[in-house]
C-alpha positions in Angstrom: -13.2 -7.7 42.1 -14.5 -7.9 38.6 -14.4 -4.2 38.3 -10.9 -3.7 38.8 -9.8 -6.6 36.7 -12.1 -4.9 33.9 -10.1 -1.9 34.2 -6.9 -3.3 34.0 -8.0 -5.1 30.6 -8.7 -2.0 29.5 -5.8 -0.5 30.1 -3.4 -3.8 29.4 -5.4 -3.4 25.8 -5.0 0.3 25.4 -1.5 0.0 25.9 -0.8 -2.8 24.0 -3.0 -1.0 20.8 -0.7 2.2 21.8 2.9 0.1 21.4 1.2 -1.7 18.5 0.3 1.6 17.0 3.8 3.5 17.6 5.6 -0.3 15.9 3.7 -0.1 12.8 4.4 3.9 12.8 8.4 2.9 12.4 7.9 0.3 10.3 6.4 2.1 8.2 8.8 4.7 8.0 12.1 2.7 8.0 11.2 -0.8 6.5 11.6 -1.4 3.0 9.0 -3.4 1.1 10.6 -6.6 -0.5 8.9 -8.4 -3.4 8.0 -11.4 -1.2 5.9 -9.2 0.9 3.9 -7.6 -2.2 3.3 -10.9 -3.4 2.2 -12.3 -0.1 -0.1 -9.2 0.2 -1.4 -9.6 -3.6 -1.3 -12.8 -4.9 -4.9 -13.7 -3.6 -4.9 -17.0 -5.8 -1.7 -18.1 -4.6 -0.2 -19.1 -7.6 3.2 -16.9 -6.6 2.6 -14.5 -9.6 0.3 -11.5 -9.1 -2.1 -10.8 -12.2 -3.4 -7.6 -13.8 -6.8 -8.3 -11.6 -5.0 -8.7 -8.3 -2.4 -5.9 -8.9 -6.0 -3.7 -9.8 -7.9 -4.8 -6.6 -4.8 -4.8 -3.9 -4.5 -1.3 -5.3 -7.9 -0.2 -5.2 -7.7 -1.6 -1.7 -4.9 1.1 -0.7 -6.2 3.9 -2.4 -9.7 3.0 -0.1 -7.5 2.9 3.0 -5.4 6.4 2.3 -8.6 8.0 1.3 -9.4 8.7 5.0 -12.1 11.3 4.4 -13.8 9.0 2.4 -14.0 11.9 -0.8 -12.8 10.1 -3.4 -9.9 12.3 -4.0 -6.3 11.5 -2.1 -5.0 15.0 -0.5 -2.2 16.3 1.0 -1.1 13.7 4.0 -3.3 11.2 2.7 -0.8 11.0 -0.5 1.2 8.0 -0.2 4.5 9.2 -1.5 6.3 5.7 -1.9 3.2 4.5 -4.8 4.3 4.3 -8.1 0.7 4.0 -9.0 0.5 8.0 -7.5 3.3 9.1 -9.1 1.7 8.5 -12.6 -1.7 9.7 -11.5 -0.7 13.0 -9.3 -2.8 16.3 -10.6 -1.6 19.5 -10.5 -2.6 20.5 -7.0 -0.7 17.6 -5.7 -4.6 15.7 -5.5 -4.7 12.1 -6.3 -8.6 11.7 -8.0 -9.8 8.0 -7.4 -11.1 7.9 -11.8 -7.5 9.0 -12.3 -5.2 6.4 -9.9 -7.8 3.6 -11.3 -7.1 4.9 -15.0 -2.8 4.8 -14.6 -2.9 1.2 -12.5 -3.0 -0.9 -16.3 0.3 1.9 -17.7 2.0 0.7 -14.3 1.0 -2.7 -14.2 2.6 -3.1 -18.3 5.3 -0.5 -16.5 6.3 -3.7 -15.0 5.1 -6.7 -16.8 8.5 -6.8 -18.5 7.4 -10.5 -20.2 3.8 -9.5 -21.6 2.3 -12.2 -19.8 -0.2 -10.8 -17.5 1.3 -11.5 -14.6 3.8 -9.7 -12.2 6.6 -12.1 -10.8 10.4 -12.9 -9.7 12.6 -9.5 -10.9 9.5 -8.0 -11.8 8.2 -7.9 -8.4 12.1 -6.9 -7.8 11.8 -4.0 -10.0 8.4 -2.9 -8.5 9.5 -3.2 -5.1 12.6 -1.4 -6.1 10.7 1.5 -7.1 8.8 1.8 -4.3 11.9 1.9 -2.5 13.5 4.7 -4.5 10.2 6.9 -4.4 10.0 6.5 -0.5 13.9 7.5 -0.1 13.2 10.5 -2.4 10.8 11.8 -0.4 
């Protein structure tokens, strides 16, 4: 008896991870990123603003989790092509280095930090979302 119901757990889970899988596929296709959600996935001190540091480290973060073959360089599909960050980093060969995304984050952080202040928030989290937006459409 315990058998079978392990084996239906497994395959109860399997299928769920499989549906799970195949949702977050689509969404992350056809779902446009709003500001709310890059602040909810930034702001790490939850002040509602996101700063130089947590703009640096949530994209750090990203760059970690496209890097799939763990080489420090960002090829071919593991390019995201809706990062702005990517778009000012982008080699010749289409290659994303890790020492040049880290070197553009600061130009696209001030890209964005309309106010000077040091800190990302309201229409300039609009803008950056927005351009996310646009890059993902384009491509």
């Amino acid at each position: 008896m315990k058998h079978r119901w392990g084996l239906g757990a497994a395959a109860a889970v399997l299928a769920i991870a499989g549906a799970g899988a195949h949702v977050h596929a689509q969404a992350k296709e056809s779902v446009e990123v709003t500001s709310k959600q890059i602040l909810a996935r930034m702001d790490r001190n939850g002040d509602g603003k996101v700063s130089e540091e947590e703009f640096r480290n949530a994209m750090m973060r990203r760059f970690a989790s496209a890097d799939v073959n763990r080489d420090g360089v960002l090829s071919d599909d593991e390019v995201p092509t809706h990062s702005v960050v990517v778009q000012n980093s982008e080699s010749s060969g289409g290659q994303v280095k890790l020492e040049d995304y880290s070197a553009s984050l600061k130009t696209v952080f001030d890209q964005y930090d309309a106010d000077r202040d040091g800190q990302l928030a309201g229409d300039e989290l609009e803008k950056l979302a927005q351009a996310r937006n646009a890059l993902k459409e384009a491509k």
